[in-house]
N, C-alpha and C positions, 0 to 999 in steps of 0.2 A: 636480659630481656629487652631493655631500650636498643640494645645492637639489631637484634630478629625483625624488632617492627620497624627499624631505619632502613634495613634490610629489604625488608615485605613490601614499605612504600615505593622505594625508588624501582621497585621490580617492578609496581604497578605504573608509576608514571611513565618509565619507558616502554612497558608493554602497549599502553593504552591506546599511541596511533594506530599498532597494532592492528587492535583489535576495532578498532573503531573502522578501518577501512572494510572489513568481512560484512560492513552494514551495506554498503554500496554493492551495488550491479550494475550492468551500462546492457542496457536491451538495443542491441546492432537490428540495425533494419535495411532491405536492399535488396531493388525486384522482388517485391509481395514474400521475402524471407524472412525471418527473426531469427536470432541468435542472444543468447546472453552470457555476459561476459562478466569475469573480476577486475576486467582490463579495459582502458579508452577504448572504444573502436576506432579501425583503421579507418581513415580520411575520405577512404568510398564510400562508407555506409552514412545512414543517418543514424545517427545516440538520443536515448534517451537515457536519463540518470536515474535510476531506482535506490533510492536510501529508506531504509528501515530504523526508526531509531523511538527508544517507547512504548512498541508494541502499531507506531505508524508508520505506513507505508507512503510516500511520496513518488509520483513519478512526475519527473520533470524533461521536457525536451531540451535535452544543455545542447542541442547543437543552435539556439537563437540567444543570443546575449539581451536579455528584456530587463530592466530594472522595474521592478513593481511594488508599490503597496501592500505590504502586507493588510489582508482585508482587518484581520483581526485587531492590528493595533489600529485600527483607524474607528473600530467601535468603540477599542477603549479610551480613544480620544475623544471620544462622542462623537465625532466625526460623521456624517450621512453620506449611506450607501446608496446611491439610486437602484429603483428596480429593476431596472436592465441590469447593471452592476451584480447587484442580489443574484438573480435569474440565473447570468454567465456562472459566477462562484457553484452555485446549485448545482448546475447542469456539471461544472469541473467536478466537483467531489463527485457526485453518484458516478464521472467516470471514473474518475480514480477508484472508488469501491468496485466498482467490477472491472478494474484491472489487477487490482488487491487479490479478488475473488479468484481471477485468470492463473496469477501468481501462487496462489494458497494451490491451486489445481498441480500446477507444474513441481511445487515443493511436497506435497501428497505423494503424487507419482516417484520422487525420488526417494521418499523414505520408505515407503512399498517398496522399493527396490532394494534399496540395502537391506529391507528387512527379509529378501526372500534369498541375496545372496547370503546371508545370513545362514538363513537356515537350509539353505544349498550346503554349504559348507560343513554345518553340524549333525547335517543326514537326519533332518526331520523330517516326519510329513506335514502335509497341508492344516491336517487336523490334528495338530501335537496342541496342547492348549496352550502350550507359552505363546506358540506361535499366533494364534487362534488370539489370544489375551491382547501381544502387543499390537496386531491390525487390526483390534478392534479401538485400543486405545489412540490410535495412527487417526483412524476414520474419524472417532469421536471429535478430537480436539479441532483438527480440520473441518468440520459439518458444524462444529461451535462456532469456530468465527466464520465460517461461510454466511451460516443463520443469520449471527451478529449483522455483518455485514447486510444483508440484504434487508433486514430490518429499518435500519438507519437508510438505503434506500428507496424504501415505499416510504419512512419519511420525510425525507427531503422530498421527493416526488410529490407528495401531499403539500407538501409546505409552496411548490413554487406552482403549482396547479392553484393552489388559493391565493398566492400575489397574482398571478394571472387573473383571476375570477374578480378578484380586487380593482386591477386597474382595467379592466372590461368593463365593470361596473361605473369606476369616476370618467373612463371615456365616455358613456352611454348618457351617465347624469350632465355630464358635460356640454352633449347636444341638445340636452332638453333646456338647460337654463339660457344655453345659445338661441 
């Protein structure tokens, strides 16, 4: 038994780069096109990095070498964020969520598709209920985190609408004590 699972680990350490690179996408861009890739893009386009890892999706433009602060550890440092600071962060995530969103659209579309070679293949029809079952289960999970998603949008949006409304206010008080 101690053989099987020395066996089962070492499968898993060496699979693991593996698998860990099926997280990455490189989104190619060039003349108003998109393309995405498992692979760098070639040195005409511009790349942007898409890593999925968690259930989070990341998109980062890796063709600028930027070294930054992580916002997060700089809270846990207690560190202060200025409101501009804040605002930028704000304004990145909600793009990121509706490029999340964008994404979720385009992986939707491909799973509808396997699913209808699918059942191309098996000589269903449209209304066979397996078929019927899994695009409804397709749509579902997809329109979950869509939701999700745009949830966490209107609150961020709320959130950086009321620092705005915030430092309108200390600008305003500001003239009056001046």
């Amino acid at each position: 038994m101690p053989i099987r699972l020395l066996l089962t680990l070492m499968i898993v350490l060496f699979m693991g780069p593996t698998f860990a690179s099926a997280n990455t996408i490189y989104k190619c861009m060039k003349d108003n096109k998109i393309a995405f890739s498992q692979t760098v893009c070639p040195k005409e386009f511009r790349q942007h990095k898409i890593e999925y890892e968690l259930g989070i999706t990341t998109e980062v433009d890796s063709d600028k070498i930027v070294l930054k602060e992580d916002p997060l550890k700089a809270l846990l440092k207690k560190e202060t964020i200025s409101k501009e600071k804040l605002i930028q962060l704000l304004d990145s995530e909600v793009y990121r969520l509706k490029q999340e969103n964008s994404y979720f659209e385009i992986l939707r579309a491909s799973e509808i598709q396997k699913l209808d070679r699918n059942r191309y293949w098996h000589k269903k029809e449209k209304d066979d209920p397996d078929y019927v079952e899994d695009l409804g289960e397709i749509n579902h999970r997809f329109d979950e985190l869509m939701k999700n998603n745009r949830h966490v949008i209107i609150v961020l949006i709320e959130h950086k609408n009321k620092i705005l409304a915030e430092s309108a206010n200390d600008g305003a008080l500001a003239k009056e004590e001046g």
